[in-house]
N, CA, C and O atoms as CSV, one atom per row, in Angstrom:
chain,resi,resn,atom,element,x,y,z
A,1,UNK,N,N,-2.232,-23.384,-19.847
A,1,UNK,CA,C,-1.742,-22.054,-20.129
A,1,UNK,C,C,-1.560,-21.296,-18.811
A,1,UNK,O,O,-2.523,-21.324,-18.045
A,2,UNK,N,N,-0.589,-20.699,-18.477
A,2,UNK,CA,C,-0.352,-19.796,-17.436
A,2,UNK,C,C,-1.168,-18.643,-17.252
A,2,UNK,O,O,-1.443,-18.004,-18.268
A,3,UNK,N,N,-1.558,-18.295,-16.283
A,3,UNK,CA,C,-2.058,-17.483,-15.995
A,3,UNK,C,C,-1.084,-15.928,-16.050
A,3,UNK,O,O,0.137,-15.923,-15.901
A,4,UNK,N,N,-1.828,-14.807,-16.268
A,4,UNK,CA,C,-1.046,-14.064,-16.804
A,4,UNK,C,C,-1.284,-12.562,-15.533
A,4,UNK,O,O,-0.498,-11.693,-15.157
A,5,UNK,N,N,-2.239,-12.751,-15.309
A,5,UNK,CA,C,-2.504,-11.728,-14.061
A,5,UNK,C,C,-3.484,-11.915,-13.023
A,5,UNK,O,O,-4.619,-12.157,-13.433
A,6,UNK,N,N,-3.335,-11.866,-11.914
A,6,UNK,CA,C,-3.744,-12.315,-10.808
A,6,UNK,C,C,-4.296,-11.077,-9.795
A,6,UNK,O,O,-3.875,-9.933,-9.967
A,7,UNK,N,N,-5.386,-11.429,-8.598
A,7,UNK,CA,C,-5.727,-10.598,-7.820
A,7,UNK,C,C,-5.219,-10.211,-6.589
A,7,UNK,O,O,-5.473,-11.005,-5.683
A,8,UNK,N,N,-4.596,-9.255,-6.293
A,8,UNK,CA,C,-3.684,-8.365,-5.273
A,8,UNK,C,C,-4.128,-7.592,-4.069
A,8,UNK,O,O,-4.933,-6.682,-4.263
A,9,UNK,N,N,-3.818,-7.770,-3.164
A,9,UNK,CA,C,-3.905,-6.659,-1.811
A,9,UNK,C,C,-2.816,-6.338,-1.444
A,9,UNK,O,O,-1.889,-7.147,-1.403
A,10,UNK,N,N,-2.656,-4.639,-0.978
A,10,UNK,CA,C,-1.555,-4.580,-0.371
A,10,UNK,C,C,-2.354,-3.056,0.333
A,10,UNK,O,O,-2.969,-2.184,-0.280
A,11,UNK,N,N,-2.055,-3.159,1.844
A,11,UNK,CA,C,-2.180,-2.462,3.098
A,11,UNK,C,C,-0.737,-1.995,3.442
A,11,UNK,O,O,0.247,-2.732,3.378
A,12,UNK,N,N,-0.720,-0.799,3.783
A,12,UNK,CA,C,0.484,-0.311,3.958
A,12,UNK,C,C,-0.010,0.854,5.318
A,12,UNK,O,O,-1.178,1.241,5.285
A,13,UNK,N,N,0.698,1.252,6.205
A,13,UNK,CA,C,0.636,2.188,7.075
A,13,UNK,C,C,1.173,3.107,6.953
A,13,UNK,O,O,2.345,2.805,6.731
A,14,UNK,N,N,0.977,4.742,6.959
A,14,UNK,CA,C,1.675,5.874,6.238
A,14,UNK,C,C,2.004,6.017,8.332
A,14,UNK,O,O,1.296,5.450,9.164
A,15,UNK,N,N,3.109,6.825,8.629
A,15,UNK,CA,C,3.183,8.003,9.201
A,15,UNK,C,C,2.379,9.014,9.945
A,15,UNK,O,O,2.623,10.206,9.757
A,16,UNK,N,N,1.239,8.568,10.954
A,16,UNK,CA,C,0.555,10.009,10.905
A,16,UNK,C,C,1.154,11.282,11.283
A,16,UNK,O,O,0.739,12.377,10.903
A,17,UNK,N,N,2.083,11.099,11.998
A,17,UNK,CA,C,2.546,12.959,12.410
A,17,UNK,C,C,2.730,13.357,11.102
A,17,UNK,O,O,2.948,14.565,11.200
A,18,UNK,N,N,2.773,13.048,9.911
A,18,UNK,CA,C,3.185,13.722,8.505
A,18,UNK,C,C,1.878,14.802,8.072
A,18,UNK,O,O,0.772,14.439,8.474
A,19,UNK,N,N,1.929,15.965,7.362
A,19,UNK,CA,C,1.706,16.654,7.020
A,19,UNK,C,C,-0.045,15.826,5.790
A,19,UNK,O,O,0.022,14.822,5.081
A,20,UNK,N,N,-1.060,16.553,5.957
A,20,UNK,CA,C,-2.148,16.261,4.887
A,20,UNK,C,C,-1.346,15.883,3.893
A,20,UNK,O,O,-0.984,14.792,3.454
A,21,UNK,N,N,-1.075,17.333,3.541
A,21,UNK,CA,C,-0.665,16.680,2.055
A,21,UNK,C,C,0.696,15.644,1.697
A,21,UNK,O,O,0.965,15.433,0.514
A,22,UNK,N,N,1.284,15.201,2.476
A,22,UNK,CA,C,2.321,14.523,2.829
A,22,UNK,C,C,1.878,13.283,2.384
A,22,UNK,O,O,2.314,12.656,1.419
A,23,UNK,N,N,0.771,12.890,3.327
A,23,UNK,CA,C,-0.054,11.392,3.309
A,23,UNK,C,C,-1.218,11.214,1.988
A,23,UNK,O,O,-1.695,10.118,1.693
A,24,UNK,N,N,-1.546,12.442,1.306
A,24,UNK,CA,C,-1.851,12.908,0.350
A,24,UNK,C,C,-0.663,12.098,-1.017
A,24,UNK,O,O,-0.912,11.062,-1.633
A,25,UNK,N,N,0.280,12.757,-1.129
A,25,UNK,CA,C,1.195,12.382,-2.444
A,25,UNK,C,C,1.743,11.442,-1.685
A,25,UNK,O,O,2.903,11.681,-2.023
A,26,UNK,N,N,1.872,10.355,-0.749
A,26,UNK,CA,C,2.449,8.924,-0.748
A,26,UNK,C,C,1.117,8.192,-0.777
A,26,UNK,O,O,1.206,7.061,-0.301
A,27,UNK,N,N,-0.306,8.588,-1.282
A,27,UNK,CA,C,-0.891,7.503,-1.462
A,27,UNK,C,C,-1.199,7.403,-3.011
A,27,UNK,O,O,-1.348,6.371,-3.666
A,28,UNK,N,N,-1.269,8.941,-3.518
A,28,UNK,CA,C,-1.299,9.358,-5.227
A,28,UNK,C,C,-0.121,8.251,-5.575
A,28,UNK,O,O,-0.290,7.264,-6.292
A,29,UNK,N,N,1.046,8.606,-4.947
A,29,UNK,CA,C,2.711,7.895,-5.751
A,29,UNK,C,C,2.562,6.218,-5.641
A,29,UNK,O,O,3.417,5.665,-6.334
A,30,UNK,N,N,1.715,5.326,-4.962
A,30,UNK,CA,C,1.302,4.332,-4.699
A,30,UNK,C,C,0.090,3.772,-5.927
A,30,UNK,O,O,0.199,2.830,-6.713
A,31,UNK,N,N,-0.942,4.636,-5.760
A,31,UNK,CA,C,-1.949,4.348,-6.752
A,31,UNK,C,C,-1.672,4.803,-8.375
A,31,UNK,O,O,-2.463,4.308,-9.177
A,32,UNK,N,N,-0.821,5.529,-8.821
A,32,UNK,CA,C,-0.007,5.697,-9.992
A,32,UNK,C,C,0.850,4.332,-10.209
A,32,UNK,O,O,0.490,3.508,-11.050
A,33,UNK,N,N,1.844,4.167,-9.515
A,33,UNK,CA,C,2.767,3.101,-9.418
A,33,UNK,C,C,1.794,1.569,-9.620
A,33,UNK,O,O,2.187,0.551,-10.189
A,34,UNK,N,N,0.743,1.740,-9.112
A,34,UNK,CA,C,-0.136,0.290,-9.654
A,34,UNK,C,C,-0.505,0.462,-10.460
A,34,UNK,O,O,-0.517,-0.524,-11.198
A,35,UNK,N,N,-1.090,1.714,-11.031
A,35,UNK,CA,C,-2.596,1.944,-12.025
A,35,UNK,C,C,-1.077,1.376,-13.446
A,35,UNK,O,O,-1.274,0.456,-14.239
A,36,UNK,N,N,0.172,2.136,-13.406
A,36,UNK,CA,C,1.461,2.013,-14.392
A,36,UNK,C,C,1.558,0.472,-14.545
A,36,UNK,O,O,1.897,0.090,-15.665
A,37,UNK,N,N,1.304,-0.530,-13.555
A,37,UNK,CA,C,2.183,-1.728,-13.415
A,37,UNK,C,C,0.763,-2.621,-13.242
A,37,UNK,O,O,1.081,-3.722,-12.792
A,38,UNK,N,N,-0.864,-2.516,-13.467
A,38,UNK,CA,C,-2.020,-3.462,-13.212
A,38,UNK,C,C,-2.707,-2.309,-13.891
A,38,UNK,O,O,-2.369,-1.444,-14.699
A,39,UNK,N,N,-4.254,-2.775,-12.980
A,39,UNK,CA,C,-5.463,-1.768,-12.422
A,39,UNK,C,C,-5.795,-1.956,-11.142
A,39,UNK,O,O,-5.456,-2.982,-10.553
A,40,UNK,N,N,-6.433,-1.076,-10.612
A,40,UNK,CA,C,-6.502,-0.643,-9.527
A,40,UNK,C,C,-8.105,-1.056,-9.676
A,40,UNK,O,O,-8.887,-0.683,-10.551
A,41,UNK,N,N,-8.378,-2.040,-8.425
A,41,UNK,CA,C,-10.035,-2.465,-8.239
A,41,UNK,C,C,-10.614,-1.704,-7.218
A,41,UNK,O,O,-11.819,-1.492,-7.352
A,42,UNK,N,N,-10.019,-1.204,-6.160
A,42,UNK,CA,C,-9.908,-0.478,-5.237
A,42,UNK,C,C,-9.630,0.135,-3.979
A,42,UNK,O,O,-9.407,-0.556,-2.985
A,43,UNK,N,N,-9.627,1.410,-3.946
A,43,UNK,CA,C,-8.342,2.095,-2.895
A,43,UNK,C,C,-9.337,2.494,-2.057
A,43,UNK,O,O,-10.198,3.304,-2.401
A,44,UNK,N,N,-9.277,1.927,-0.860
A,44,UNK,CA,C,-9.744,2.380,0.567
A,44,UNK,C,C,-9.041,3.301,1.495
A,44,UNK,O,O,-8.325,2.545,2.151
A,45,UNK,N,N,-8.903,4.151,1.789
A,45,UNK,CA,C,-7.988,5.082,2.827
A,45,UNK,C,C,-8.889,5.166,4.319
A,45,UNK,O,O,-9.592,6.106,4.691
A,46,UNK,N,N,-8.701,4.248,4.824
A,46,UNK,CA,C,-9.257,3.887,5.953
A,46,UNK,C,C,-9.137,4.740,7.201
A,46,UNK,O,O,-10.034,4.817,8.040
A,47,UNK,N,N,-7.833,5.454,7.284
A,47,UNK,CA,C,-7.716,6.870,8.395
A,47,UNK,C,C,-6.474,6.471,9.218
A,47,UNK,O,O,-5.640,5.578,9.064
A,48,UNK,N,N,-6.642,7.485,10.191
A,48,UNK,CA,C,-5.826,7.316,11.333
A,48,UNK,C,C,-6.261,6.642,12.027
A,48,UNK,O,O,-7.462,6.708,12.288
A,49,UNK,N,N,-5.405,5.690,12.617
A,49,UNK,CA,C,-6.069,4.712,13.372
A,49,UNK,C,C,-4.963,4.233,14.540
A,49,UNK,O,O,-3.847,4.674,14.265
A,50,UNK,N,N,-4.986,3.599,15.529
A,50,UNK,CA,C,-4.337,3.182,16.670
A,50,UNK,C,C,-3.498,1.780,16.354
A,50,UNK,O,O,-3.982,0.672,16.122
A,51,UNK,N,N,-2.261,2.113,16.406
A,51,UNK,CA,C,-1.815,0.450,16.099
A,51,UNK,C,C,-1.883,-0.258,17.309
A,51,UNK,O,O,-1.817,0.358,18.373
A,52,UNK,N,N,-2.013,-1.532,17.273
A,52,UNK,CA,C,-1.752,-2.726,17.916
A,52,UNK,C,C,-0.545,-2.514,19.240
A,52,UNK,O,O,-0.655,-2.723,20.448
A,53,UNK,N,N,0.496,-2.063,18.498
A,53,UNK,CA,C,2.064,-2.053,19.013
A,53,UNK,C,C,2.389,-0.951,18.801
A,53,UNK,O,O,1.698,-0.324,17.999
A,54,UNK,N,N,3.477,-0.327,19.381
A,54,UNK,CA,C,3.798,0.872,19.341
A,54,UNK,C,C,5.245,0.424,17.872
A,54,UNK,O,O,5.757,-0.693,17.801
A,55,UNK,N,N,5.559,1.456,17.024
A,55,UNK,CA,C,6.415,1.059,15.666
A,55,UNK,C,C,6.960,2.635,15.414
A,55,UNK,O,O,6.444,3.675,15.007
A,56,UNK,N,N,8.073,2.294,15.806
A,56,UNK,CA,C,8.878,3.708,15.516
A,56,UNK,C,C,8.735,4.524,16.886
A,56,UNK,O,O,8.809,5.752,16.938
A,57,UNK,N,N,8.576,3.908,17.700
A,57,UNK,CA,C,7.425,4.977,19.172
A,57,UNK,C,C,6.521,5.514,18.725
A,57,UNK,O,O,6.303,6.571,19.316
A,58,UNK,N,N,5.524,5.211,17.558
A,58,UNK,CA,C,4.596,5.895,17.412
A,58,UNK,C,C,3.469,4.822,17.449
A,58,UNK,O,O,3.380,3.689,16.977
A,59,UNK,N,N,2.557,5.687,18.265
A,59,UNK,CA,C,0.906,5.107,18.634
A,59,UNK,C,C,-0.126,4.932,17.816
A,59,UNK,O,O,-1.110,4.264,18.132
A,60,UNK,N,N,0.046,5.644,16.458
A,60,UNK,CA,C,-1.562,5.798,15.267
A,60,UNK,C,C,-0.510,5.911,14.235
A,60,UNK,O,O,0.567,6.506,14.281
A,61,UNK,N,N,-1.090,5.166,13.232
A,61,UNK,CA,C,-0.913,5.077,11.574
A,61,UNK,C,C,-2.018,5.583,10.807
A,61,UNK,O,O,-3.145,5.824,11.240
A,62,UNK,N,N,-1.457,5.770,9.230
A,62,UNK,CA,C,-2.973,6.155,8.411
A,62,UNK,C,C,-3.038,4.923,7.518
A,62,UNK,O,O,-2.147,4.767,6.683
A,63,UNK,N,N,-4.124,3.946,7.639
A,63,UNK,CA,C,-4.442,3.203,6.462
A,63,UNK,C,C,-4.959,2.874,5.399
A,63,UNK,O,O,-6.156,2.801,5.119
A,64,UNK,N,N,-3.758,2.597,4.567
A,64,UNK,CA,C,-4.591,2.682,3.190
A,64,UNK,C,C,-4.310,0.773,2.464
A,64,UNK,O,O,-3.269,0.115,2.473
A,65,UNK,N,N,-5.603,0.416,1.958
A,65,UNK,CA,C,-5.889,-0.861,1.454
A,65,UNK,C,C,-6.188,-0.483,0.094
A,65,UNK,O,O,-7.001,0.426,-0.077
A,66,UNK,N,N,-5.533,-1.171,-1.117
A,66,UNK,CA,C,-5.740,-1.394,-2.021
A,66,UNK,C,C,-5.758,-2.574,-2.650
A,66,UNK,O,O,-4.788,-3.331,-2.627
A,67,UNK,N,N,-6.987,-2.867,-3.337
A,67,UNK,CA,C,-7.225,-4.197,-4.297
A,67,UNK,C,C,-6.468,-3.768,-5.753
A,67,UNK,O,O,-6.443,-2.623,-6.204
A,68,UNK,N,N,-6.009,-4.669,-6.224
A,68,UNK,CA,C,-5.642,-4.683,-7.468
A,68,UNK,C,C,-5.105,-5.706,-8.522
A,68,UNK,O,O,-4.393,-6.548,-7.974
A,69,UNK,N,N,-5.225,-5.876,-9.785
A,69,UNK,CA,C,-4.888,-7.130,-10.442
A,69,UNK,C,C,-3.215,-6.873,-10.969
A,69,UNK,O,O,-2.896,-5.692,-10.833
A,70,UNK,N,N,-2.529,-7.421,-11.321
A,70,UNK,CA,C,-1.438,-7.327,-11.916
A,70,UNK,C,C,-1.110,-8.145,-12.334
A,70,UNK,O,O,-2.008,-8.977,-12.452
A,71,UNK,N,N,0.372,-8.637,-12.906
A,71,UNK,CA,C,1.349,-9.424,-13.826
A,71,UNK,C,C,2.299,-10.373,-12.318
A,71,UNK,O,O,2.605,-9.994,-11.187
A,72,UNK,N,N,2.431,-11.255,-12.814
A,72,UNK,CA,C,3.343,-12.160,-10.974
A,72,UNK,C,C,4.675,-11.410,-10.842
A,72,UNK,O,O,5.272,-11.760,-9.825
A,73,UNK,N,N,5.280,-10.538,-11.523
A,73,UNK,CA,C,6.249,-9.966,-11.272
A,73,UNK,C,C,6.285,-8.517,-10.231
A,73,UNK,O,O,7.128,-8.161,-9.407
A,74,UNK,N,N,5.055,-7.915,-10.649
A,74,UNK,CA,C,5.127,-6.089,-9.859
A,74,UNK,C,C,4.700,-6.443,-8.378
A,74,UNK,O,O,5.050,-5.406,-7.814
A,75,UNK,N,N,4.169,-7.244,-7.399
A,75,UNK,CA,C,4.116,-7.575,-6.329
A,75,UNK,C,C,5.578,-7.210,-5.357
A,75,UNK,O,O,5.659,-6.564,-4.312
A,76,UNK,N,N,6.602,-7.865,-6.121
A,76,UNK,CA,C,7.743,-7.800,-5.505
A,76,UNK,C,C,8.371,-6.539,-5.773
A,76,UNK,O,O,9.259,-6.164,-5.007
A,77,UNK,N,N,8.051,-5.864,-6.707
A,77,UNK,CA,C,8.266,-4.837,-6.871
A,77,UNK,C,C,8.387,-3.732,-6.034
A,77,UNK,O,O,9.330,-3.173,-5.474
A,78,UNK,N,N,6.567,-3.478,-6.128
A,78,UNK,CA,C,5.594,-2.760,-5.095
A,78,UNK,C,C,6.287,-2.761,-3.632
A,78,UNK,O,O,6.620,-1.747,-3.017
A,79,UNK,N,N,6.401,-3.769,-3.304
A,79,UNK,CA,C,6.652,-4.643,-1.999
A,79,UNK,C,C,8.288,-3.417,-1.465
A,79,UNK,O,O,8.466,-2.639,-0.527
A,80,UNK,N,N,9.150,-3.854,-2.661
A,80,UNK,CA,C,10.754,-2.857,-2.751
A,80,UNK,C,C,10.283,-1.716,-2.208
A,80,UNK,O,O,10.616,-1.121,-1.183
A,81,UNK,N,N,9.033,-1.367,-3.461
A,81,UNK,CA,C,9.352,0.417,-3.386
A,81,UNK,C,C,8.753,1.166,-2.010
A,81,UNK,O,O,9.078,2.167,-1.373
A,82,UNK,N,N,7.721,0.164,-1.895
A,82,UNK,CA,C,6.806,0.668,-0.397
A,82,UNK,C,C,7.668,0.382,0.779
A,82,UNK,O,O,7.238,0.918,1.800
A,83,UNK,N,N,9.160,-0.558,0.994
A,83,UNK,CA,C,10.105,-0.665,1.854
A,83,UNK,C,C,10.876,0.846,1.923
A,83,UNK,O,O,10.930,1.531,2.945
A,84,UNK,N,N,11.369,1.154,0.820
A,84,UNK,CA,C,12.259,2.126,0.760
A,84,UNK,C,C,11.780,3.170,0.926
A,84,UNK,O,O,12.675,4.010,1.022
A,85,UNK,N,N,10.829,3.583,1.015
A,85,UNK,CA,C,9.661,4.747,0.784
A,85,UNK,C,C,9.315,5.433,2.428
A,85,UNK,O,O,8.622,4.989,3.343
A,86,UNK,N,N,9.995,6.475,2.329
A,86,UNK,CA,C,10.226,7.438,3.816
A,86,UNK,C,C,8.767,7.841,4.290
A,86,UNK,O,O,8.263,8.740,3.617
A,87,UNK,N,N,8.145,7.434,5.131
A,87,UNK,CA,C,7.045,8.057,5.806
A,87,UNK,C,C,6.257,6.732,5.729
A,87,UNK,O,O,5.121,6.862,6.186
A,88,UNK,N,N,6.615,5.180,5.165
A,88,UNK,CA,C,5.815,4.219,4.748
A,88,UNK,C,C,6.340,3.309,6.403
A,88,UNK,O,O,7.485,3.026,6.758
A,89,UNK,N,N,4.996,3.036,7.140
A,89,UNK,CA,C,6.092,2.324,8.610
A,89,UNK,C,C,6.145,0.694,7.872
A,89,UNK,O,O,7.144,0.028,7.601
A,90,UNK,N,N,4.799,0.381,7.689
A,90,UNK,CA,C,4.588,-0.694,7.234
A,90,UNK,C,C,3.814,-1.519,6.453
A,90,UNK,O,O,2.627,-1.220,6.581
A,91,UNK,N,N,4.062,-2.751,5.436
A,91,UNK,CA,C,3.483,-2.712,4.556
A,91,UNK,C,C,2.955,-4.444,3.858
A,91,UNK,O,O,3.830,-5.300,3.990
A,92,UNK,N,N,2.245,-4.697,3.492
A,92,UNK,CA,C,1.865,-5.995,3.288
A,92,UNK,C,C,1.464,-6.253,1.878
A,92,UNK,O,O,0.599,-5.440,1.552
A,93,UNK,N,N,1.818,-7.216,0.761
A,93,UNK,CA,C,1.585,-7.598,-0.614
A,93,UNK,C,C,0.900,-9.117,0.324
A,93,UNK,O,O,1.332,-9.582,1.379
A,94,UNK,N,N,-0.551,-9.720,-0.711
A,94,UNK,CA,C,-0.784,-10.255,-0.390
A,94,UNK,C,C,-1.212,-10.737,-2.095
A,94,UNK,O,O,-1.105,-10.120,-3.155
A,95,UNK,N,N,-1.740,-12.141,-1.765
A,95,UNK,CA,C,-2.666,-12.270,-3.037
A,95,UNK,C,C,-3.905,-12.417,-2.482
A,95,UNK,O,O,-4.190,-12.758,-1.334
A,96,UNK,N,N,-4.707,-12.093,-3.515
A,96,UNK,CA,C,-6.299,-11.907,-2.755
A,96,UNK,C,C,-6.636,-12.990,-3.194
A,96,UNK,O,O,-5.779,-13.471,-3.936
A,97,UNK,N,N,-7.995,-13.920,-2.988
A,97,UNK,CA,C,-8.847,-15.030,-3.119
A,97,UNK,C,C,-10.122,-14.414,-3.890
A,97,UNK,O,O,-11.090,-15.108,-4.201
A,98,UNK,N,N,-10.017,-13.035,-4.167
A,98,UNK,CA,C,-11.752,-12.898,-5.200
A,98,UNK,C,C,-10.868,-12.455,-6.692
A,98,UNK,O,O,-11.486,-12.235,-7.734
């Protein structure tokens, strides 16, 4: 029998020059958009932090990690909407191992 839902990570980097509440409603519009399409095991908002590489010319991102289960289809989804999504630099769907 197929398995019907599976365990998810996806890390994404917001924007820091953006506004509180800015980085505020693109992490709400993220954790809605899963809680709609899985559940949500859990959302870490890890901060501003220093990237690696400079991305966009910018030096610090805000990170946010979320665990979550879903259906094999909303991954690719997620993946779309967090591409198209203005203030999002960068973003990772993974499958998790727990």
């Amino acid at each position: 029998m197929a398995k019907t839902t599976a365990n998810y990570e996806v890390m994404y980097i917001i924007d820091a020059t953006r506004s509180e509440d800015d980085i505020k409603a693109i992490v709400e519009k993220f954790k809605a958009l899963i809680e709609a399409n899985g559940t949500v095991i859990s959302l870490e908002e890890m901060g501003k932090r220093r990237l690696a590489y400079l991305i966009n010319d910018m030096a610090e991102g805000y990170y946010v990690l979320v665990k979550f289960t879903s259906g094999p289809d909303f991954p690719a989804e997620l993946q779309r909407v967090l591409g198209i999504t203005e203030g999002v630099m960068r973003s990772l769907v993974t499958v998790s191992g727990n």
